[in-house]
MARFI-937967 format. One record per residue: residue number from 1; residue in one letter; x, y, z of N, C-alpha, C, O in turn. Coordinates in nm, 4 decimals. Layout:
REM residues N
NODE     k   r       n.px       n.py       n.pz      ca.px      ca.py      ca.pz       c.px       c.py       c.pz       o.px       o.py       o.pz
NODE   NUM   A          X          Y          Z          X          Y          Z          X          Y          Z          X          Y          Z
...
***
This chain:
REM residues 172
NODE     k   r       n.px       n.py       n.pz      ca.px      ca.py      ca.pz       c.px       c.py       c.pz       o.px       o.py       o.pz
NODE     1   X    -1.5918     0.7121     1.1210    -1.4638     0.6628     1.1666    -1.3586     0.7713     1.1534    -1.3720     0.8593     1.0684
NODE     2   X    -1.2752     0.7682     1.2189    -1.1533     0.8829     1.2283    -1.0649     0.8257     1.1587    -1.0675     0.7048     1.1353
NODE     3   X    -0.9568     0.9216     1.1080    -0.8513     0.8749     1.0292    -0.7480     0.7384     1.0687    -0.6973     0.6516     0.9976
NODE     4   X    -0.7445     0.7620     1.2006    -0.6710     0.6530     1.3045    -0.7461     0.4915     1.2553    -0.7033     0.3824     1.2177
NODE     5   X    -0.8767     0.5522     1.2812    -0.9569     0.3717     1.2771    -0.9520     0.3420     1.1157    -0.9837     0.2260     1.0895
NODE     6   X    -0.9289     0.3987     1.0368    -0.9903     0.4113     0.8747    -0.8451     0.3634     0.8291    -0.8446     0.2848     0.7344
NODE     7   X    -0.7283     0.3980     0.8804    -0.5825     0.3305     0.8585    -0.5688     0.2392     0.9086    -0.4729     0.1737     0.8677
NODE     8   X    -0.6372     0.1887     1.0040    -0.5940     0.0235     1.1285    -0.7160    -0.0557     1.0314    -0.6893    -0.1759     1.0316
NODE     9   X    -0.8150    -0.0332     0.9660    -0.9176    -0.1017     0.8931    -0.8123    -0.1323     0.7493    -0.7961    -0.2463     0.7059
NODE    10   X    -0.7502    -0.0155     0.6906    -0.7303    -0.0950     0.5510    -0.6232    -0.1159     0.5593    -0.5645    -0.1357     0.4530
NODE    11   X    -0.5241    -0.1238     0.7190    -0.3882    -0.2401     0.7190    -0.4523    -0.3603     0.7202    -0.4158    -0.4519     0.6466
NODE    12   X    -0.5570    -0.3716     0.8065    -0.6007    -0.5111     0.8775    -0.6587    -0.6018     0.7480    -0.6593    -0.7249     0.7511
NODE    13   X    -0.7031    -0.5301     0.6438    -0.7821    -0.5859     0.5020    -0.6619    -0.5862     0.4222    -0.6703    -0.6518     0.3183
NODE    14   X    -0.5408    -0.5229     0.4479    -0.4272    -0.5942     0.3326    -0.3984    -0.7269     0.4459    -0.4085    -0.8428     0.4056
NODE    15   X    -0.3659    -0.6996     0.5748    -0.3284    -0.8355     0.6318    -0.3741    -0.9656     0.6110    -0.3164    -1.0743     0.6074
NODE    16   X    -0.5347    -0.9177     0.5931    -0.5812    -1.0310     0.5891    -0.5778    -1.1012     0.3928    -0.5591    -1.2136     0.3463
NODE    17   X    -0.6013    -0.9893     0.3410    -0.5621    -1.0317     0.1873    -0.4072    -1.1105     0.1874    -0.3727    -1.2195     0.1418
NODE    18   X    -0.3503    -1.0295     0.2423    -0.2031    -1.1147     0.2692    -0.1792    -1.2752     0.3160    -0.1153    -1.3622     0.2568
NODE    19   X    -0.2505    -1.2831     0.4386    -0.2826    -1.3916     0.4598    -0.3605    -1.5392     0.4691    -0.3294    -1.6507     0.5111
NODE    20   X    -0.4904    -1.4733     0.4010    -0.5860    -1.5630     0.4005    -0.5932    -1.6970     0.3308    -0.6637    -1.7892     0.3721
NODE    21   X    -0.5112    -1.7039     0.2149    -0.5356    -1.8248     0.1457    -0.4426    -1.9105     0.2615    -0.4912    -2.0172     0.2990
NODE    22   X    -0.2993    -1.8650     0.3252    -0.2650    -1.9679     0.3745    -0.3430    -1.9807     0.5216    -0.3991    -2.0899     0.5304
NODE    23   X    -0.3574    -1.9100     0.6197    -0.4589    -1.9683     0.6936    -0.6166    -2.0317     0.6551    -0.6840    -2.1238     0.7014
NODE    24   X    -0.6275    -1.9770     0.5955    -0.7658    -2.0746     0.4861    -0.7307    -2.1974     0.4858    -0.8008    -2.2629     0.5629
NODE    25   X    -0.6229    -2.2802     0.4124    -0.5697    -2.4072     0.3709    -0.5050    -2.4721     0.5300    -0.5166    -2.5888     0.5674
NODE    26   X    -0.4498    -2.3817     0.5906    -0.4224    -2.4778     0.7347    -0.5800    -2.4832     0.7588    -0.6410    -2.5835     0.7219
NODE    27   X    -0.6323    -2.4011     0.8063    -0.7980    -2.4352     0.8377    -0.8230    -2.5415     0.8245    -0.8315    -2.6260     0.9136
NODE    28   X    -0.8446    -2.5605     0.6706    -0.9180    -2.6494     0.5427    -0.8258    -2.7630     0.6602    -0.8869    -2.8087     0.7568
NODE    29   X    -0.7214    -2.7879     0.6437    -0.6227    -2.9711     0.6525    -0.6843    -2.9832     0.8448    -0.7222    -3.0854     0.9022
NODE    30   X    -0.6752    -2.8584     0.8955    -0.7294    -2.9047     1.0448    -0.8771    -2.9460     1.0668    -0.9177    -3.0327     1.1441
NODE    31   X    -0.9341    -2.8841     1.0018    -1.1074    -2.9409     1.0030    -1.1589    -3.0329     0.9296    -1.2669    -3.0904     0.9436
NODE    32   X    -1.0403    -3.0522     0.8121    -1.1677    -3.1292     0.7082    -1.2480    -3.0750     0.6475    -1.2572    -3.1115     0.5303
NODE    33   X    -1.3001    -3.0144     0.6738    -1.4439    -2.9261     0.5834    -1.4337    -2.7942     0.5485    -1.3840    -2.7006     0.6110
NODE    34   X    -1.4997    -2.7985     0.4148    -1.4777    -2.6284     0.3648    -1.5334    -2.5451     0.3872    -1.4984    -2.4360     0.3421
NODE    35   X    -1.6858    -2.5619     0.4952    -1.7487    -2.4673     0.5175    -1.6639    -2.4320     0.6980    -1.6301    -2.3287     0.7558
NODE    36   X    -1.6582    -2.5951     0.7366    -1.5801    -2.5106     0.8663    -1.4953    -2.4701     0.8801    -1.4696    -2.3903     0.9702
NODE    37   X    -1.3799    -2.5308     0.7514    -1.2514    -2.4131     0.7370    -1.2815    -2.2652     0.7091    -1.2014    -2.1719     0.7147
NODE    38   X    -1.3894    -2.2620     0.6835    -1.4352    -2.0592     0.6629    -1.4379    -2.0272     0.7621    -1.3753    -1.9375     0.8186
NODE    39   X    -1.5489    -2.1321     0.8159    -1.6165    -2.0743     0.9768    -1.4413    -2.0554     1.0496    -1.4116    -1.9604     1.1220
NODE    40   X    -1.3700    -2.1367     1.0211    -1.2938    -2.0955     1.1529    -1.1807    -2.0111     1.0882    -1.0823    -1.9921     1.1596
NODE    41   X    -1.1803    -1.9609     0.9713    -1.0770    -1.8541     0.9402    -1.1171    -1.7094     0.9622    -1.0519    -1.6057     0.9740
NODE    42   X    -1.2873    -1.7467     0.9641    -1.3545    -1.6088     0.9980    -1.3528    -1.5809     1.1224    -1.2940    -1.4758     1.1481
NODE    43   X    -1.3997    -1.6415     1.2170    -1.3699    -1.6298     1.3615    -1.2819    -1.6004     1.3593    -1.2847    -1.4837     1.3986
NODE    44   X    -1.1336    -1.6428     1.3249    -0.9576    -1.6167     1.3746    -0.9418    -1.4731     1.3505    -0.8949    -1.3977     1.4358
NODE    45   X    -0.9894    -1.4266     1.2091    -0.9772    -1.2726     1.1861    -1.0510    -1.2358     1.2797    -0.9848    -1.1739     1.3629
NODE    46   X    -1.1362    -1.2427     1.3009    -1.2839    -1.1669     1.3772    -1.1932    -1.1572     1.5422    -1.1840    -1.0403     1.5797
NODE    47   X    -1.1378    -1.2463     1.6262    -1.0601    -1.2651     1.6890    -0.9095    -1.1294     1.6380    -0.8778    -1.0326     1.7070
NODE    48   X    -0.8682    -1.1555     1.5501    -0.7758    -1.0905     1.5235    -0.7680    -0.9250     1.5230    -0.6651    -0.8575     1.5254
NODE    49   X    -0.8971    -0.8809     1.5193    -0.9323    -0.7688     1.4788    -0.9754    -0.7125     1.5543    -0.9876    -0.5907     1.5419
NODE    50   X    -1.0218    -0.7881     1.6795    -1.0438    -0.6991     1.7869    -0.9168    -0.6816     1.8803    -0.9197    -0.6378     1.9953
NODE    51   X    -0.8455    -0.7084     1.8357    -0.6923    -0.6825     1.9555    -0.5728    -0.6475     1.8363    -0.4504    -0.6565     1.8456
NODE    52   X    -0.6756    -0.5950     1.6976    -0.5450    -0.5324     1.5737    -0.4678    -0.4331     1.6193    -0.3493    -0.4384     1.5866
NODE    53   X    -0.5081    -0.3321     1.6951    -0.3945    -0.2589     1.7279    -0.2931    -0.2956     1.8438    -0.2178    -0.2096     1.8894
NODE    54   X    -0.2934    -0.4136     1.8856    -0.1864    -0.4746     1.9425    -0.0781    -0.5682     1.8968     0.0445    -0.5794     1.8988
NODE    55   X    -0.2305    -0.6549     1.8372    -0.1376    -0.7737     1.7151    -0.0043    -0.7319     1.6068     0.0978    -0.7929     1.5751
NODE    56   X    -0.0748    -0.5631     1.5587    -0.0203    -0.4775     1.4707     0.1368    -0.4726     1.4899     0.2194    -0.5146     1.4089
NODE    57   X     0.1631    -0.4118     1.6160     0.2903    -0.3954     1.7247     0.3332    -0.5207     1.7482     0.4482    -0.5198     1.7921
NODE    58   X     0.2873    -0.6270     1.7368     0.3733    -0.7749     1.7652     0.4979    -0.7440     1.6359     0.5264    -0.6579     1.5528
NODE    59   X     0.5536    -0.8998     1.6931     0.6531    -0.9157     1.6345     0.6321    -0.9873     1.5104     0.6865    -0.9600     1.4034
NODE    60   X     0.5584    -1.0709     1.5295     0.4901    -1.1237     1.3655     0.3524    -1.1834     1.4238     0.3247    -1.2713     1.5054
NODE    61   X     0.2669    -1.0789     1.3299     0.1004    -1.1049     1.3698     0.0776    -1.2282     1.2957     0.0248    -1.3141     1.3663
NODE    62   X     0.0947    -1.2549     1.2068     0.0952    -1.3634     1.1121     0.1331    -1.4999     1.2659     0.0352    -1.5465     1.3243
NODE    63   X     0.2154    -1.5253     1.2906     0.2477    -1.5591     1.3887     0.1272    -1.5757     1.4724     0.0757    -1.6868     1.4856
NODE    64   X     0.0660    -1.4386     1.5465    -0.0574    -1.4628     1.6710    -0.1333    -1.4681     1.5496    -0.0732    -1.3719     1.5017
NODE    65   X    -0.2161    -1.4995     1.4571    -0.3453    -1.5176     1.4203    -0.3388    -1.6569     1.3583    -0.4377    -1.7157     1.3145
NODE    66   X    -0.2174    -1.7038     1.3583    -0.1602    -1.8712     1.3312    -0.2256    -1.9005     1.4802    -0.3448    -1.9312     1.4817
NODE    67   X    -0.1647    -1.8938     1.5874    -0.1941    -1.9012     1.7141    -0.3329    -1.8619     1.7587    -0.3694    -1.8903     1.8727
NODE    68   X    -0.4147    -1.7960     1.6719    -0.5655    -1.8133     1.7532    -0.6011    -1.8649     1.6838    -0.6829    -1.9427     1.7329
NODE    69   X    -0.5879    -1.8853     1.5073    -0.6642    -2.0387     1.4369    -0.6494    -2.1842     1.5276    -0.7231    -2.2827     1.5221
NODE    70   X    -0.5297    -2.1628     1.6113    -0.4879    -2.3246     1.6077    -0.5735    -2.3162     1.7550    -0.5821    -2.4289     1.8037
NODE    71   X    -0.6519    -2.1904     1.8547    -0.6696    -2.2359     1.9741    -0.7987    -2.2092     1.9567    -0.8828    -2.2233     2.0456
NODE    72   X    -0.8269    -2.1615     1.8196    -0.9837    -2.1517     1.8038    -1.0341    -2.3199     1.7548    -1.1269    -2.3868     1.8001
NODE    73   X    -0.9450    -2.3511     1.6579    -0.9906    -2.4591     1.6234    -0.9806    -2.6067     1.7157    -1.0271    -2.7169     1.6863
NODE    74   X    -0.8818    -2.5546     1.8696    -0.9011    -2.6782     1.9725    -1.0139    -2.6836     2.0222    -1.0709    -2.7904     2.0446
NODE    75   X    -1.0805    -2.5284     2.0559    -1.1778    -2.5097     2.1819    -1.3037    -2.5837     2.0901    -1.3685    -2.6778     2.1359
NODE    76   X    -1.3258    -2.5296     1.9624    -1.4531    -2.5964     1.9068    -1.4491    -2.7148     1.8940    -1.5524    -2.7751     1.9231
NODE    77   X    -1.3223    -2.7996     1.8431    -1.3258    -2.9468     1.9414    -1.3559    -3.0037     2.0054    -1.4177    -3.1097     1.9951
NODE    78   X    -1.3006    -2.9182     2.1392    -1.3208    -2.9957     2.2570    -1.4775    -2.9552     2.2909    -1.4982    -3.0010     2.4033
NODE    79   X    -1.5819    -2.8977     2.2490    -1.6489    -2.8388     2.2166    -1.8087    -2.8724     2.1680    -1.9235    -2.8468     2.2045
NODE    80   X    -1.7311    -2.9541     2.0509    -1.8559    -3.0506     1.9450    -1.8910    -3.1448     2.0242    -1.8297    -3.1693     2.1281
NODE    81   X    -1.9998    -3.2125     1.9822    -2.0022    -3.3189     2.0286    -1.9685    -3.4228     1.9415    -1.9293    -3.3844     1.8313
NODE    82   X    -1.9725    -3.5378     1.9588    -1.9345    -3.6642     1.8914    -2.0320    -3.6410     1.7553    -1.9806    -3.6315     1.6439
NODE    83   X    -2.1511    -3.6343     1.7721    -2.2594    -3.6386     1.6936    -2.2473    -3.5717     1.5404    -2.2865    -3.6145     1.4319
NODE    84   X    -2.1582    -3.4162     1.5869    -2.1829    -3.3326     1.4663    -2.0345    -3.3473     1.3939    -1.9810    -3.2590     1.3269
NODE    85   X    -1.9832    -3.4711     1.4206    -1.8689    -3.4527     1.3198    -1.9067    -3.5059     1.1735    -1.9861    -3.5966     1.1486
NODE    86   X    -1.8270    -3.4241     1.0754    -1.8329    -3.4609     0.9431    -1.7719    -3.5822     0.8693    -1.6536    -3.6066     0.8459
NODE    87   X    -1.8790    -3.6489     0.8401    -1.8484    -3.7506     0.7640    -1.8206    -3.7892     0.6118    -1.8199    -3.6911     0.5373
NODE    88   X    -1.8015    -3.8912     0.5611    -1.8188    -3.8968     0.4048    -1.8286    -3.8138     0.3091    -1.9158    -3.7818     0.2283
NODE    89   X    -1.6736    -3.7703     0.3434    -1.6074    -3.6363     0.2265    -1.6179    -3.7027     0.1300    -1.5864    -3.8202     0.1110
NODE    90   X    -1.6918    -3.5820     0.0239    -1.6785    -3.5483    -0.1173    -1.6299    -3.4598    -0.1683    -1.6187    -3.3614    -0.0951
NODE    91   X    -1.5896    -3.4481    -0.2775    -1.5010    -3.3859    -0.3807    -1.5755    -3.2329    -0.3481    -1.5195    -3.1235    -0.3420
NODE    92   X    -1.7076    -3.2622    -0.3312    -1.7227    -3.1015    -0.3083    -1.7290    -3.0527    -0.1393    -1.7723    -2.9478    -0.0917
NODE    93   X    -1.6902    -3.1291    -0.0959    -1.6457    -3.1214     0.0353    -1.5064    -2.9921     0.0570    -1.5055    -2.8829     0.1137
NODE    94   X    -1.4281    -3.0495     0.0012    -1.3266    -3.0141    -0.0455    -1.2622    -2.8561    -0.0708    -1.1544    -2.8009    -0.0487
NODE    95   X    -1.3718    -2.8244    -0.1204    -1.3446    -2.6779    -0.1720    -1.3537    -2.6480    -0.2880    -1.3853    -2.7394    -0.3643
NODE    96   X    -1.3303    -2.5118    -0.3455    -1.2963    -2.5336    -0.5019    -1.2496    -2.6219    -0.5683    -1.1896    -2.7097    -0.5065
NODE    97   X    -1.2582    -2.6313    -0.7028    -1.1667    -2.7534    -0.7671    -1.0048    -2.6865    -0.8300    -0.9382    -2.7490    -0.9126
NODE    98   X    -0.9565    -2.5346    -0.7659    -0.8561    -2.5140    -0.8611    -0.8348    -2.5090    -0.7391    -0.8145    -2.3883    -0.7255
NODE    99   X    -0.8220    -2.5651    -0.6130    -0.7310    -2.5418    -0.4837    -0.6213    -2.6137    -0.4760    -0.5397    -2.5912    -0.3866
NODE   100   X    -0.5939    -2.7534    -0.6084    -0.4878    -2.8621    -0.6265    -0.4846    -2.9370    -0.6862    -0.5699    -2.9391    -0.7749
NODE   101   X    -0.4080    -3.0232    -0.6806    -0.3853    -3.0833    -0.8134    -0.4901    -3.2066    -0.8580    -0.5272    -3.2400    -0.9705
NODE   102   X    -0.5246    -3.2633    -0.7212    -0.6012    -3.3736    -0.7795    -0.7236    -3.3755    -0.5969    -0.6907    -3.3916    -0.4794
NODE   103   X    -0.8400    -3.3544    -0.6527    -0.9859    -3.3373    -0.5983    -0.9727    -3.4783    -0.5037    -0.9277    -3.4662    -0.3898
NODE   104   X    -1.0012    -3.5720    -0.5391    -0.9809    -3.7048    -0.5254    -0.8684    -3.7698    -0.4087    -0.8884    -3.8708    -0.3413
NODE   105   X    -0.7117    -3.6583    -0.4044    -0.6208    -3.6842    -0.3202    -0.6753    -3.6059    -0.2249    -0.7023    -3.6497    -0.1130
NODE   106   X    -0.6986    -3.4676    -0.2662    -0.7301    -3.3940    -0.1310    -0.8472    -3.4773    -0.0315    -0.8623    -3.4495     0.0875
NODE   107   X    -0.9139    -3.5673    -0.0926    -1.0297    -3.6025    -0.0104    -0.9902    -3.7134     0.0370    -1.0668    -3.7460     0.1277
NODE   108   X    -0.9009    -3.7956     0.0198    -0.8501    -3.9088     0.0727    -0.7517    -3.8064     0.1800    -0.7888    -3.8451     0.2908
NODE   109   X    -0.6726    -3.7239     0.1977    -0.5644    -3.6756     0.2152    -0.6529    -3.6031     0.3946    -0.6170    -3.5979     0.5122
NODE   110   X    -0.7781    -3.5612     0.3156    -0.8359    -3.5149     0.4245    -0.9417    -3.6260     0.5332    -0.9666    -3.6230     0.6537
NODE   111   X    -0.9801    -3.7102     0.4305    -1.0258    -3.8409     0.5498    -0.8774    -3.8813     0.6737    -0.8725    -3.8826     0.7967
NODE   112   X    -0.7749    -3.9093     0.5668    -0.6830    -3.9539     0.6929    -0.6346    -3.8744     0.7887    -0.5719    -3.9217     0.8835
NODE   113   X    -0.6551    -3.7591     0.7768    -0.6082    -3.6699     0.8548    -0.7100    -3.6683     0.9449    -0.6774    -3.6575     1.0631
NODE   114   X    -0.8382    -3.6773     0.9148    -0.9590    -3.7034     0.9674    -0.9720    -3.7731     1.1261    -1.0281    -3.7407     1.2307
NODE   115   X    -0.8729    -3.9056     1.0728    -0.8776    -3.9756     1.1893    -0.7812    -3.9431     1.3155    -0.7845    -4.0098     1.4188
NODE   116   X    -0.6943    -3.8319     1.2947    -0.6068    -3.7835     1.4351    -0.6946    -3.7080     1.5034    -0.7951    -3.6455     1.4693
NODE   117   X    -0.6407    -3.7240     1.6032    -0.6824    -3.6537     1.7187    -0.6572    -3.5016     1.6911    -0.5487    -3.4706     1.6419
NODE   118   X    -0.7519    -3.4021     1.7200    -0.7675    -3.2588     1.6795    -0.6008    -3.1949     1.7322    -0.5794    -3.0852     1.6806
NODE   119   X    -0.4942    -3.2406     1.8157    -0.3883    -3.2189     1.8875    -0.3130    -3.2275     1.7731    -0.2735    -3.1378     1.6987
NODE   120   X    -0.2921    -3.3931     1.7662    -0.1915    -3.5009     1.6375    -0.2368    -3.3974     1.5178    -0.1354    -3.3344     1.4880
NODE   121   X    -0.3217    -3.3643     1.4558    -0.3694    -3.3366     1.3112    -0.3279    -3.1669     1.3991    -0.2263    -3.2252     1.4370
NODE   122   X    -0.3196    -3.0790     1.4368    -0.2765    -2.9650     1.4683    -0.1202    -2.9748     1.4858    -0.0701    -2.8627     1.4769
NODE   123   X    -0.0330    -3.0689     1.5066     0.1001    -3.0965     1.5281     0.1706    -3.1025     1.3783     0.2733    -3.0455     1.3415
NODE   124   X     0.0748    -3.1973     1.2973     0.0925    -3.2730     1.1635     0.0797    -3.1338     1.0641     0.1720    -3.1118     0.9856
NODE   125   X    -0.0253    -3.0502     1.0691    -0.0330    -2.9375     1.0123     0.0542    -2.8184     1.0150     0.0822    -2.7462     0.9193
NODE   126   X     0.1030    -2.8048     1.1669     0.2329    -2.7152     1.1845     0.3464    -2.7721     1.1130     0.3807    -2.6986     1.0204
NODE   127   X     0.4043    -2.8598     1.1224     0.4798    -2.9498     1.1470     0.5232    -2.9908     0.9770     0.6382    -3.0059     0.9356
NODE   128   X     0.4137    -3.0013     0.9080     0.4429    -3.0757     0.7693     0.3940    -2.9600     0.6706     0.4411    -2.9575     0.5569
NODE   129   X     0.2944    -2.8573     0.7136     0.2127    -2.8126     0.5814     0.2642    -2.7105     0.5975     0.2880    -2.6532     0.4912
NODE   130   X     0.3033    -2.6424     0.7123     0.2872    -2.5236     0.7647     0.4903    -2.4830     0.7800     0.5487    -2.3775     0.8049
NODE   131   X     0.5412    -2.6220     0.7514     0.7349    -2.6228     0.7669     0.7317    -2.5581     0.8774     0.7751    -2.4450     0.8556
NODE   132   X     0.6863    -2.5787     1.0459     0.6990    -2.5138     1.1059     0.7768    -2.5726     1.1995     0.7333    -2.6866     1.2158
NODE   133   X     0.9108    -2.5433     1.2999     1.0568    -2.5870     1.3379     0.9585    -2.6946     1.4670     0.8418    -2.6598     1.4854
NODE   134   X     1.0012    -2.7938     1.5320     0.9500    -2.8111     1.6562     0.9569    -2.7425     1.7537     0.8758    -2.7649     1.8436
NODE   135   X     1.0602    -2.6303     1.7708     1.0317    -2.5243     1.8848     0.8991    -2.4835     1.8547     0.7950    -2.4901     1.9200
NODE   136   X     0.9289    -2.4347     1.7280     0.7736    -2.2746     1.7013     0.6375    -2.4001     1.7399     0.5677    -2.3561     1.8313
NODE   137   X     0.6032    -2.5008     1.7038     0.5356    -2.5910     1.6899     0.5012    -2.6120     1.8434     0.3919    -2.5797     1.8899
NODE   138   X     0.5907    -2.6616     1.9091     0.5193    -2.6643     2.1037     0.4965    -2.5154     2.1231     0.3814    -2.4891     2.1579
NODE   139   X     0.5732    -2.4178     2.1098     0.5307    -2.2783     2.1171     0.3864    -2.2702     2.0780     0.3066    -2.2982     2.1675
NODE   140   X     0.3402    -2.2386     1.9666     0.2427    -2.2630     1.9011     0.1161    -2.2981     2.0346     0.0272    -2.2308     2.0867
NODE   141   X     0.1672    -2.4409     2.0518     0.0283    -2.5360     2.1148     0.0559    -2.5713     2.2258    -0.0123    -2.6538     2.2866
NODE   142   X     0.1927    -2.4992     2.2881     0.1563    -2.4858     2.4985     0.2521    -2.6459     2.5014     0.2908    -2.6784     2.6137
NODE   143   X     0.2756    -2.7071     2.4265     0.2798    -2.8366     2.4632     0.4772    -2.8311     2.4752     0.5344    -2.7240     2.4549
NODE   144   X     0.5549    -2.9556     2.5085     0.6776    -2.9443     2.4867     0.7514    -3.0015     2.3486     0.6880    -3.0647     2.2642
NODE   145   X     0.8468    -2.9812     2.3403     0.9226    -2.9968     2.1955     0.9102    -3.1573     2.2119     0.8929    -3.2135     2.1037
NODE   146   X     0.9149    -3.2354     2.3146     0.9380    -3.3903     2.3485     0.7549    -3.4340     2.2684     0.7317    -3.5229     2.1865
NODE   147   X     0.6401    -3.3206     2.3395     0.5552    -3.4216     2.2976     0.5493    -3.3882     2.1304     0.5077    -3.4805     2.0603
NODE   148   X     0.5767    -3.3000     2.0835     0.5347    -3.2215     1.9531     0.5702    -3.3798     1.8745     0.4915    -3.4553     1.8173
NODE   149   X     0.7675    -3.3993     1.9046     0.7645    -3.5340     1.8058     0.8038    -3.6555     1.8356     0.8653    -3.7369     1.7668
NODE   150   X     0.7675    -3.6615     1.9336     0.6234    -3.7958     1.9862     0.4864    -3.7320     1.8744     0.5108    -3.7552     1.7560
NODE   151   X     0.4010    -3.6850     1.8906     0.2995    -3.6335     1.8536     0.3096    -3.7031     1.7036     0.2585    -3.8069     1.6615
NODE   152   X     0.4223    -3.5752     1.6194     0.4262    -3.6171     1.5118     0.4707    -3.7622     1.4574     0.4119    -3.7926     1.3536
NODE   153   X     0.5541    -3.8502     1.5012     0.6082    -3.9328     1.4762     0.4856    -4.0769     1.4449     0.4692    -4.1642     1.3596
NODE   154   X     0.4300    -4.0379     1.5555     0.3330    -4.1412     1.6074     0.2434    -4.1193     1.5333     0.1807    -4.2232     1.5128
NODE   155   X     0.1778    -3.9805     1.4471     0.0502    -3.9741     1.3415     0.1181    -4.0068     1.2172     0.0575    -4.0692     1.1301
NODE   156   X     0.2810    -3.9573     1.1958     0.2910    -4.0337     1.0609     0.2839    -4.1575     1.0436     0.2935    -4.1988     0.9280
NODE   157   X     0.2643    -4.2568     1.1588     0.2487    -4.3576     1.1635     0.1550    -4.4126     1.0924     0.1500    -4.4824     0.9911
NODE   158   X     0.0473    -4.3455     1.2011    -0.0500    -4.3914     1.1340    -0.1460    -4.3190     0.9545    -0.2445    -4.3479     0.8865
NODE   159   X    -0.0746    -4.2541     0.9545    -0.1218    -4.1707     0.8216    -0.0432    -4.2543     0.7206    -0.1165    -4.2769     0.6243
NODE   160   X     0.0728    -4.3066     0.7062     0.1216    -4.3417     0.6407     0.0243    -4.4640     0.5162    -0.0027    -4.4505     0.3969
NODE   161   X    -0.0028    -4.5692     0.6083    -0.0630    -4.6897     0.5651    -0.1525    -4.6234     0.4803    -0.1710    -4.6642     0.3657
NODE   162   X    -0.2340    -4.4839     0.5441    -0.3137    -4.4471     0.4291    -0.3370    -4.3706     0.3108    -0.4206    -4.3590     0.2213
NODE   163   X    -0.1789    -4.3024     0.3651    -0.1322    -4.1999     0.2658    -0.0535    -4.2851     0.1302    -0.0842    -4.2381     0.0207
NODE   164   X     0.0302    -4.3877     0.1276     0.0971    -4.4770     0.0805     0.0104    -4.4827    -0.0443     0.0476    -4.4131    -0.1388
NODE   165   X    -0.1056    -4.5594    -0.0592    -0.1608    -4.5985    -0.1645    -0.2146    -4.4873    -0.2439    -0.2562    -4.5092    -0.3576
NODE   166   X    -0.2173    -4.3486    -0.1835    -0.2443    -4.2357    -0.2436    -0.1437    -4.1968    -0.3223    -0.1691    -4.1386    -0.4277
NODE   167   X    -0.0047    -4.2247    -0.2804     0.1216    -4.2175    -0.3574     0.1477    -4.2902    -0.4518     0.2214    -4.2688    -0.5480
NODE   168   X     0.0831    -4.3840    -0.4243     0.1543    -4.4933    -0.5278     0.0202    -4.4428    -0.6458     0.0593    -4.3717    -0.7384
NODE   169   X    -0.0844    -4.4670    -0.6437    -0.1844    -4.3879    -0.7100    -0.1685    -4.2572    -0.7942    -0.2178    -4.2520    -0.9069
NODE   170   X    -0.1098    -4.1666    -0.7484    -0.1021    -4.0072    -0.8357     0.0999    -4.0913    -0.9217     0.1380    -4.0523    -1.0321
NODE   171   X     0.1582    -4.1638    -0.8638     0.2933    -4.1560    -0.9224     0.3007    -4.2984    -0.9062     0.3434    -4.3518    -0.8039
NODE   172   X     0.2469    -4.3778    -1.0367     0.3071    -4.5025    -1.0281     0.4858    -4.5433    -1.0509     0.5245    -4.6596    -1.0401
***
């Protein structure tokens, strides 16, 4: 490797040290699962790294590799079939056990999220985990600021009923 490629390799390995736990954890809340939250944080870099010396020159790469997690993780969606989705999370589903505070919420936290639509649970993740504005948020996912909260409004809906007893549970 030449000096050129050997400097774009150990920016791209602080970037990604930089960034990985939090695209890791959006992963983790968009998939549900800890092996496919790898699978798809690895792809996003892997993605990321072949267009690093462009991403590099953006305005915030952090930014485009947010933006190919969230269009990597539609296409394999739309993608799966019905068949291979993951069911009946467990605690070791989950991930490590020092990823939060309580094993048990994350797995309830991640069933309900479970049940949105890969769009709604990509809206809900920008939107709530990720503090991301509703502009950046339709930016983000092509969509308009009108559907983003519609989008969101309508999954806290339904997350609520199941998030509720999780609350009342960790904080009586």
């Amino acid at each position: 490797m030449g000096v050129k490629a050997d400097r774009q390799a150990e920016e791209f390995s602080a970037f990604v040290r930089a960034t990985g736990t939090q695209l890791h954890h959006a992963a983790m809340l968009l998939t549900g699962d800890h092996h496919l939250a790898e699978d798809l944080t690895q792809a996003t870099y892997a993605k990321v790294f072949v267009r690093w010396g462009r991403v590099q020159a953006a305005e915030s790469p952090v930014a485009y590799a947010r933006t190919v997690l969230l269009n990597t993780f539609l296409s394999h969606r739309r993608l799966r079939r019905n068949g291979e989705r993951p069911s009946d999370l467990t605690v070791a589903d989950v991930g490590p056990p020092d990823t939060g505070p309580d094993p048990e919420l994350r797995v309830d936290l991640l069933a309900a999220l479970a049940g949105l639509s890969p769009l709604d649970r990509a809206v809900v993740v920008l939107r709530y985990w990720e503090d991301r504005s509703v502009v950046d948020t339709a930016a983000d996912l092509g969509i308009s600021e009108s559907a983003v909260r519609t989008r969101a409004r309508r999954a806290l809906l339904r997350l609520r009923p199941l998030i509720d007893p999780i609350a009342e549970r960790t904080h009586p």
